[in-house]
BALUM-92463 format. One record per residue (C-alpha): x negated, y, z; residue in three letters. Coordinates in steps of 0.2 Angstrom, whole numbers, padded with zeros to 4 digits, always signed. Layout:
BEGIN
XYZALA
...
END
This chain:
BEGIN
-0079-0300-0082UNK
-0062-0299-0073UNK
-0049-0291-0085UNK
-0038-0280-0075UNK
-0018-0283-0079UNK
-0008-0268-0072UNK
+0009-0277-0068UNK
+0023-0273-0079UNK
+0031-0260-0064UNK
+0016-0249-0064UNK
+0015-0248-0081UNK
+0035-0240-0081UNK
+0031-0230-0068UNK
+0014-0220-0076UNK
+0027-0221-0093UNK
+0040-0213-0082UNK
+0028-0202-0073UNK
+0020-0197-0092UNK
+0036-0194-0100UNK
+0043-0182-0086UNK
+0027-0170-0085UNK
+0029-0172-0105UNK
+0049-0167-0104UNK
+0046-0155-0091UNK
+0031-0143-0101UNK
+0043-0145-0117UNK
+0059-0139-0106UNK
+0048-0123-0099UNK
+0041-0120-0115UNK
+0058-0119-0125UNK
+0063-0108-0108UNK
+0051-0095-0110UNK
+0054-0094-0129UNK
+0073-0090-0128UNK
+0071-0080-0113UNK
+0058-0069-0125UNK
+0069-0067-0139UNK
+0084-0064-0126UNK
+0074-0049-0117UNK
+0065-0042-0131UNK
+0081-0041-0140UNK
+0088-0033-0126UNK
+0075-0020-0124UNK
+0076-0015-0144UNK
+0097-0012-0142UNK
+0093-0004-0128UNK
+0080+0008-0137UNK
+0093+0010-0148UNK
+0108+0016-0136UNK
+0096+0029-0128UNK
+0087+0037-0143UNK
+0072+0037-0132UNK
+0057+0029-0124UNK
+0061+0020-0107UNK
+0048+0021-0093UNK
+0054+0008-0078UNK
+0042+0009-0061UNK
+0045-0007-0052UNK
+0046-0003-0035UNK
+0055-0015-0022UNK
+0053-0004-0007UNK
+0056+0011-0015UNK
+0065+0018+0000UNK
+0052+0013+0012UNK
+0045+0030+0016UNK
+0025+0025+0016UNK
+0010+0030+0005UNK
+0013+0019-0010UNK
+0032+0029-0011UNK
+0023+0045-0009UNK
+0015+0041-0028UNK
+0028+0033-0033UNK
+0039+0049-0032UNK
+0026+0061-0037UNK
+0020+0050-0053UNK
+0040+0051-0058UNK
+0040+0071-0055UNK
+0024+0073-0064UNK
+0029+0061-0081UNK
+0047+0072-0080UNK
+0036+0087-0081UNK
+0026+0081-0096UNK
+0039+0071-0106UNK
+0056+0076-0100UNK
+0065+0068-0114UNK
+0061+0050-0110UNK
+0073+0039-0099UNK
+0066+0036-0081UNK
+0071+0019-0071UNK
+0067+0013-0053UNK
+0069-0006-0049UNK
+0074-0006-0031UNK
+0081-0019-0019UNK
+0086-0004-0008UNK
+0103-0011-0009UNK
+0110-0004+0006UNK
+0105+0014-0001UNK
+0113+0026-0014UNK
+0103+0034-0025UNK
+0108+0052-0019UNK
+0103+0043-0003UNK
+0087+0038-0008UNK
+0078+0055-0018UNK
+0087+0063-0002UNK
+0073+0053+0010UNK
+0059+0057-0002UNK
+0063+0076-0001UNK
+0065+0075+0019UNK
+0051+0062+0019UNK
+0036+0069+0007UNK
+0042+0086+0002UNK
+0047+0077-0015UNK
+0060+0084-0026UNK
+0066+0077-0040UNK
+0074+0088-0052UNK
+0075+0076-0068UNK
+0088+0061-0067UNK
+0081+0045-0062UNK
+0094+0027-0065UNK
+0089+0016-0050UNK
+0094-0003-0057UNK
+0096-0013-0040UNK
+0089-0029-0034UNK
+0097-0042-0026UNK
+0083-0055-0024UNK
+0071-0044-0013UNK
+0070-0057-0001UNK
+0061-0067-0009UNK
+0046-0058-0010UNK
+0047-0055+0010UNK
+0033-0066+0020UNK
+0044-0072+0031UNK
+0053-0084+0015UNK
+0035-0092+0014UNK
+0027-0098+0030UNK
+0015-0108+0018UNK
+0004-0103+0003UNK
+0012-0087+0006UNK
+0003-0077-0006UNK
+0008-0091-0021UNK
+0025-0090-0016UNK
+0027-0073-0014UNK
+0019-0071-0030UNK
+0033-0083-0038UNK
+0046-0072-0029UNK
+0039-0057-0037UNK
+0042-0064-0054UNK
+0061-0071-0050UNK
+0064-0053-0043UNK
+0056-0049-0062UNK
+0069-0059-0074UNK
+0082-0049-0063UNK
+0076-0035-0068UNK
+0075-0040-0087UNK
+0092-0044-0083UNK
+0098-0027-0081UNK
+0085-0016-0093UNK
+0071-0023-0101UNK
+0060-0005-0104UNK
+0047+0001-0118UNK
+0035+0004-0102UNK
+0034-0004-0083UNK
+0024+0003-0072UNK
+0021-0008-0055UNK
+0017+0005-0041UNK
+0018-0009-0027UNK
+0005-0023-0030UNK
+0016-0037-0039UNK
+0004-0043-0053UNK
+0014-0058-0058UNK
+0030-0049-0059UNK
+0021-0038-0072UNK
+0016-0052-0082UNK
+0034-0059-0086UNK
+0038-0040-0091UNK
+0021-0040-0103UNK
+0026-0060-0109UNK
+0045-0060-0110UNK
+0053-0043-0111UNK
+0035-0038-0123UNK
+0034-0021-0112UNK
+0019-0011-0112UNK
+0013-0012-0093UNK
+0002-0002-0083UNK
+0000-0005-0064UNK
-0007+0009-0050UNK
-0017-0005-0036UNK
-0016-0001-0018UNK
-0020-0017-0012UNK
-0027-0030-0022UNK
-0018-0048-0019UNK
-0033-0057-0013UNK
-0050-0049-0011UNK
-0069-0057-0012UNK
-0069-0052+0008UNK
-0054-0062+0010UNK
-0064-0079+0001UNK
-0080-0074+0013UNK
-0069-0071+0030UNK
-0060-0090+0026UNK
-0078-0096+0019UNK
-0086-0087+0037UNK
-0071-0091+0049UNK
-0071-0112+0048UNK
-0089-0115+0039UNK
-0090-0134+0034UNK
-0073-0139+0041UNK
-0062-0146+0030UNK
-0047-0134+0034UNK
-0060-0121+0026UNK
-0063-0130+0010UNK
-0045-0135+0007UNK
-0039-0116+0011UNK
-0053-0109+0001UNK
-0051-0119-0015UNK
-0031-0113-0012UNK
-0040-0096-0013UNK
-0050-0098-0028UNK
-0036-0105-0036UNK
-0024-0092-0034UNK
-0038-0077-0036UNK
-0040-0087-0055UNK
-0020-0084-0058UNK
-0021-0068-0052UNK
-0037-0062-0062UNK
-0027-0070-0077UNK
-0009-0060-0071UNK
-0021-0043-0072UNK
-0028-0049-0090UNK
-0012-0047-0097UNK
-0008-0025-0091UNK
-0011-0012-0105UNK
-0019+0000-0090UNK
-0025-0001-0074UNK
-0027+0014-0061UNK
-0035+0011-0043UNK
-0032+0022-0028UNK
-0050+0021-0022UNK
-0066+0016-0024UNK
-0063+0000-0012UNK
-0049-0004-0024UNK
-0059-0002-0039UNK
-0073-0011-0033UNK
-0062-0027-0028UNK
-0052-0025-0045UNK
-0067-0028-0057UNK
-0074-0041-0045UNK
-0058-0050-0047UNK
-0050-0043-0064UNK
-0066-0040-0074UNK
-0059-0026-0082UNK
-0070-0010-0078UNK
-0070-0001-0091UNK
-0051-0001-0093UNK
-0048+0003-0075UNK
-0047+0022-0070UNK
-0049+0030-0052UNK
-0033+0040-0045UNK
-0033+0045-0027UNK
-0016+0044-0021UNK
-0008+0062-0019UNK
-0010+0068-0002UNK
+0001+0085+0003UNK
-0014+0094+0009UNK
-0006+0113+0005UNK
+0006+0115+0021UNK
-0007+0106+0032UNK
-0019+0116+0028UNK
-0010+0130+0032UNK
-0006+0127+0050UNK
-0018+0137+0061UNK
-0033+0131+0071UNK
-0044+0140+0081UNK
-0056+0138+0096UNK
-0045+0150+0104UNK
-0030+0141+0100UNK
-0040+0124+0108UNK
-0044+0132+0124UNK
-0025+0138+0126UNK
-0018+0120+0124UNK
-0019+0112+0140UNK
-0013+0094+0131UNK
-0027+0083+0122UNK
-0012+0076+0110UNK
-0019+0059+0098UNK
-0010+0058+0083UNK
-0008+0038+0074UNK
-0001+0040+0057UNK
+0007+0022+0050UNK
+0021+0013+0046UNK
+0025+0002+0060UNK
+0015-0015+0048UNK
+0003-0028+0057UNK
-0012-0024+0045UNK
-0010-0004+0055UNK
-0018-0012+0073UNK
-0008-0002+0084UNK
-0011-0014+0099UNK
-0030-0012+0095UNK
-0028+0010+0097UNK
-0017+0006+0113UNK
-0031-0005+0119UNK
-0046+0008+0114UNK
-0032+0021+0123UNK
-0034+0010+0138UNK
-0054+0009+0137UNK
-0053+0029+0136UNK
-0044+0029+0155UNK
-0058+0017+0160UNK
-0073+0030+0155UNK
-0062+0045+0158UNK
-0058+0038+0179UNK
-0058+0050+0192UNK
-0058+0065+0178UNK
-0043+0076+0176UNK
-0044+0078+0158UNK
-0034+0059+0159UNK
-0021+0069+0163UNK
-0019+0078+0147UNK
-0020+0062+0135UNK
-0006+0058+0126UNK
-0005+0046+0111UNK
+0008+0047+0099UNK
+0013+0033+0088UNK
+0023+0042+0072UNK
+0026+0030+0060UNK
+0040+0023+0047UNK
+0051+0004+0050UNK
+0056-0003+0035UNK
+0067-0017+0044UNK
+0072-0026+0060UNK
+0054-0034+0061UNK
+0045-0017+0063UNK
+0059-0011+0076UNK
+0054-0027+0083UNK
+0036-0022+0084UNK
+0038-0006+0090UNK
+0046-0015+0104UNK
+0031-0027+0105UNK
+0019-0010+0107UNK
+0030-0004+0120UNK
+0029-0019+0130UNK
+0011-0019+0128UNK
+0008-0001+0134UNK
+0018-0005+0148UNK
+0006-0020+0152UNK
-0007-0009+0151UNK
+0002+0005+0162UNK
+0001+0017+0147UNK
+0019+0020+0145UNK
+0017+0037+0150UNK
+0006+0043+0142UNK
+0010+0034+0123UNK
+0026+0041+0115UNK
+0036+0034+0100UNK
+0039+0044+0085UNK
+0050+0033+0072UNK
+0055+0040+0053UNK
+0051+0057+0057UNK
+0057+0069+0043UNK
+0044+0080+0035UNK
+0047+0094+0046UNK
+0045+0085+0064UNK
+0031+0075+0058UNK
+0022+0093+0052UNK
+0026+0099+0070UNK
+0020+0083+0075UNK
+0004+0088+0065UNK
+0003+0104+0073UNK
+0003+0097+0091UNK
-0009+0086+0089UNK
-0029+0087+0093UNK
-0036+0070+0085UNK
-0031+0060+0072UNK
-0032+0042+0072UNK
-0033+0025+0062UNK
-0036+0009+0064UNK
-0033-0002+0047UNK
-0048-0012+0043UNK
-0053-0012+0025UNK
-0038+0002+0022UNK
-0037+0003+0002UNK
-0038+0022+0004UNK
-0031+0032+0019UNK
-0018+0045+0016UNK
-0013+0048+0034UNK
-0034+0051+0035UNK
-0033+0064+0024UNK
-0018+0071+0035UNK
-0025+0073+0049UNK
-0043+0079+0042UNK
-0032+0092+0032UNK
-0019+0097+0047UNK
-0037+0101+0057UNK
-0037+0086+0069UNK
-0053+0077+0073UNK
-0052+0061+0063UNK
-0056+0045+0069UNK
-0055+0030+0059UNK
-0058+0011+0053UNK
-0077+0011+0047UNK
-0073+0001+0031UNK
-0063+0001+0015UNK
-0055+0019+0008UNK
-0062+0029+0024UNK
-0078+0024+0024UNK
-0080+0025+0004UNK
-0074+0041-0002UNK
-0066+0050+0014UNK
-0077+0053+0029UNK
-0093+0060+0030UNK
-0102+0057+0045UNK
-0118+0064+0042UNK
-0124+0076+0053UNK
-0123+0093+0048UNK
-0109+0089+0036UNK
-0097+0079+0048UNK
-0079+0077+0041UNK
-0074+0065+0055UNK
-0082+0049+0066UNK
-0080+0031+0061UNK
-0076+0016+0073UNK
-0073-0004+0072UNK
-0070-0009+0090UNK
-0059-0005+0103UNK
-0073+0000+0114UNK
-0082+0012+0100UNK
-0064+0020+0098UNK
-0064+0024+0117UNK
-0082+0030+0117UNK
-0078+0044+0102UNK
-0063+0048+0109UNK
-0071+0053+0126UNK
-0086+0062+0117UNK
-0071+0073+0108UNK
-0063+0074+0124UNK
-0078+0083+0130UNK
-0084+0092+0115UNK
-0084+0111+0115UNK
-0073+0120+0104UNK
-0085+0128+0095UNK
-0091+0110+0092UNK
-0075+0104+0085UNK
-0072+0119+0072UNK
-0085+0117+0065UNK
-0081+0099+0059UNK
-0065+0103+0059UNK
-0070+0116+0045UNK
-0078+0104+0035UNK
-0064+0090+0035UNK
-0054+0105+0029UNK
-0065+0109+0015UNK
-0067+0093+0010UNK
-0050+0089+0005UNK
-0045+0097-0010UNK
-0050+0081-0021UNK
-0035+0071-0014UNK
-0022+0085-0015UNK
-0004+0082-0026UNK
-0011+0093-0042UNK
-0027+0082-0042UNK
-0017+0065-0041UNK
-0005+0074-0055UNK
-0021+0077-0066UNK
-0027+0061-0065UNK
-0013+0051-0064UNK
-0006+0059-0081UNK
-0023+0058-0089UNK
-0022+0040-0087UNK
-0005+0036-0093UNK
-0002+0049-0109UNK
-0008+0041-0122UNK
+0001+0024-0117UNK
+0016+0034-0116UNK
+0014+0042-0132UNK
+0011+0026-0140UNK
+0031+0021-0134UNK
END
């Protein structure tokens, strides 16, 4: 038998290589041990200086003007209203925005007010969480972002609670390990999803890009389940959500169902009749979104073009109008707006699509009230508030047959139709052209039902729910 020497240069590298890994765990270990004593420290003087609880909502785009801003603002309003006396903090990376400026945009936005005092503690390494910083292992590297944006906020307050309203798991956790905050998080979107693991598993079946990407998957879903492990309470905007949540997390009987608050009062109150139908010559499509890639746009401007093809050589063309009446967040969603404008001009739509960017409350209500048809496009859409909208304002809903729509918003039974459900460009058209022929007496009758049907997602339900989830964890502070 041949004895194997390893030659004495090997043998310093694996001893170089062995005491470095060695080194390095005892330099991170000794890391997050003064960085614990520093933050919770921190968080008991501060406790002391204010006499009271602090509850801290960790939203980075706190000024972004969406649906997950909508519950931000109405979960502060609501806590206020129950416990007044504790301190309130938003972590933002809204930097360029004052705080006046920024409770200013929720009222003109969402109809918000808040009348208690909220601090705002700004954040400086936003970027870092933005895709564009990671063209590969994005979600891994986002997720690392999220928790360097964390210890900047531990910096500046380390609170008694954090509440995540945004998605950022792993910035929770460092709040949970270092600062010893209680946590509670309110899931829009979870991270990664089982029907992301079976879209990569489907997509490149036996290929070894497939296998590499989907072990990168499974790999990350384990950190993430293990991120969710560690948060005292756990709301869900949907049943999609939910349903994703205890597949991944495995925590169902400590996750609790909160539809996000839609303002469904003023919408219902705008008038529709089938008298009113017949007096309005123009058949006005109405596409609530941020301007986001995950929205498809381009796919309602292509359906929009499949609606000329079936509606050729009638007048009623004539009348369409799609209107695009959405939120940008930053230069890349100017430039997509841009982008869509191109393409409709492709298309020869340009006249008959129009542009409505950061409307305020009141010109997106007259948008509302213009409009004949709602419409949406997100596949697997966590819930829908921009649904619920439109079903609400009286449009004829059409939207994404999957996710949050699908689940718990749509009926399309007949009999008890709330709205229609599409996944391709070409179904789109088809509905589209059935409502563009569809007699009013037809429409108010779903129309009716979509109305009806909406009081479960209103502000005083979410209020409800929302604070039933939370009071005991806050009183616990």
């Amino acid at each position: 038998m041949i004895k194997m020497e390893i030659p004495p240069a090997m043998k310093i590298v694996l001893w170089l290589s062995l005491y470095s890994s060695g080194l390095a765990v005892i330099i991170f270990f000794l890391l997050f041990v003064l960085l614990r004593k520093r933050f919770n420290r921190a968080r008991k003087r501060h406790r002391e200086a204010v006499d009271t609880p602090t509850v801290a909502f960790f939203h980075p785009y706190c000024n972004a003007g969406g649906g997950g801003e909508r519950v931000l603002w109405c979960a502060i309003r609501a806590m206020q209203t129950k416990f007044p006396d504790i301190k309130y903090v938003v972590y933002t990376g809204d930097i360029e925005s004052s705080p006046e400026e920024i409770l200013q945009k929720a009222y003109k936005r969402f109809n918000i007010k808040v009348e208690g005092e909220v601090n705002f503690v700004y954040l400086h390494r936003r970027p870092w969480v933005e895709a564009s910083r990671w063209p590969h292992f994005t979600m891994i590297g986002q997720s690392i972002g999220s928790m360097w944006l964390a210890i900047e906020a531990l910096d500046s307050i380390v609170p008694d609670l954090c509440i995540d309203t945004m998605g950022y798991a792993f910035a929770l956790s460092l709040f949970n390990h270092l600062g010893g905050c209680k946590t509670a998080c309110y899931v829009h979107y979870p991270t990664i999803t089982p029907d992301m693991l079976q879209y990569v598993s489907n997509k490149h079946r036996g290929s070894l890009k497939a296998i590499v990407k989907l072990r990168y998957y499974r790999f990350f879903a384990y950190l993430y389940a293990k991120a969710g492990a560690t948060c005292d309470l756990v709301m869900a905007n949907s049943s999609w959500t939910q349903d994703r949540l205890d597949q991944v997390w495995k925590r169902p009987l400590d996750t609790h169902r909160v539809y996000p608050p839609c303002e469904v009062s003023e919408l219902l109150a705008i008038p529709r009749s089938p008298d009113l139908d017949n007096k309005q010559d123009e058949f006005r499509i109405l596409s609530v979104a941020q301007f986001r890639p995950e929205k498809d746009h381009p796919m309602q401007l292509r359906s929009l073009y499949a609606l000329r093809e079936l509606l050729y050589g009638n007048d009623a063309w004539d009348k369409v109008k799609l209107v695009f009446a959405g939120s940008c967040r930053h230069e890349e969603d100017h430039m997509r707006v841009q982008d869509l404008m191109n393409l409709a001009k492709h298309l020869a739509l340009d006249d008959y699509v129009e542009f409505k960017i950061n409307l305020s409350h009141e010109d997106l209500m007259d948008e509302f009230k213009k409009a004949k048809v709602g419409l949406h496009a997100m596949w697997n859409e966590h819930f829908g508030i921009g649904v619920v909208e439109c079903m609400a304002a009286g449009l004829l809903t059409v939207a994404h047959g999957s996710g949050g729509p699908l689940m718990d918003i749509i009926e399309t039974a007949e009999g008890s139709r709330t709205g229609w459900l599409a996944t391709e460009e070409v179904e789109y058209a088809r509905i589209l052209y059935t409502l563009v022929m569809l007699s009013a007496t037809q429409k108010d009758i779903v129309r009716t039902a979509a109305r009806s049907s909406v009081g479960r997602f209103s502000t005083d339900e979410f209020n409800k729910s929302f604070m039933n989830a939370v009071s005991s964890l806050v009183s616990s502070l």
